[in-house]
N, C-alpha and C positions, 0 to 999 in steps of 0.2 A: 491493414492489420494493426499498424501503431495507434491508428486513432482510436480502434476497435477495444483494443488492450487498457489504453488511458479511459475511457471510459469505462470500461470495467475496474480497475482499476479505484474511478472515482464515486461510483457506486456503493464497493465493498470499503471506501474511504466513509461514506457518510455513514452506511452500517454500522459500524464499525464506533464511530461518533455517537450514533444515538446509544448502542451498548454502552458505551463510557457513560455517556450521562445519566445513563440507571444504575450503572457502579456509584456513582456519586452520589445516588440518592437511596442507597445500601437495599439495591432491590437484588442484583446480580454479584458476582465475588469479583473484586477491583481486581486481586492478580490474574484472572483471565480477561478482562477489561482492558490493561493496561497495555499487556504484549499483543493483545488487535489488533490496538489500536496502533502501535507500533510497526509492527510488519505490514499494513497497510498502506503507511507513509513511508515505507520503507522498498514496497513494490511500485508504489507512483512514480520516485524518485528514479528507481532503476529502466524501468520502460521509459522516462524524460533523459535519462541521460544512457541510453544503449542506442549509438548509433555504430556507422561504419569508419573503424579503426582502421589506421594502415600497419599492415602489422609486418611490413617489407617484400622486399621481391622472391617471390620462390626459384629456386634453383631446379 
C-alpha cells in the first residue's frame, strides 16, 4: 500500500510540475498552479514520513 501511494503520489507530483510550467509561461492562472503544486509535495512528504508511532500501552 505505501509503495502504491508514493507512486501515486509521484505521478500527481510531476502533474502537478508540468501545470506549474504552463503557469510560468501565462498559459494557466499561477494561483491555482502554485497551491498544486504545493499540496502535492506536501502529500509525498506525509505518506514518506507516516509510519508506526508508539503511541503507549493501553490500559
Amino acid at each position: 500500500m505505501k509503495i502504491a501511494g508514493i507512486t501515486l503520489g509521484v505521478v500527481i507530483l510531476l502533474f502537478s510540475f508540468l501545470f506549474y510550467i504552463l503557469s510560468l509561461m501565462q498559459l494557466v492562472p499561477l494561483i491555482i498552479a502554485g497551491p498544486l503544486l504545493f499540496l502535492a509535495i506536501l502529500i509525498i512528504f506525509t505518506l514518506l514520513n507516516n509510519h508506526n508511532k508508539f503511541r503507549g500501552f493501553k490500559k
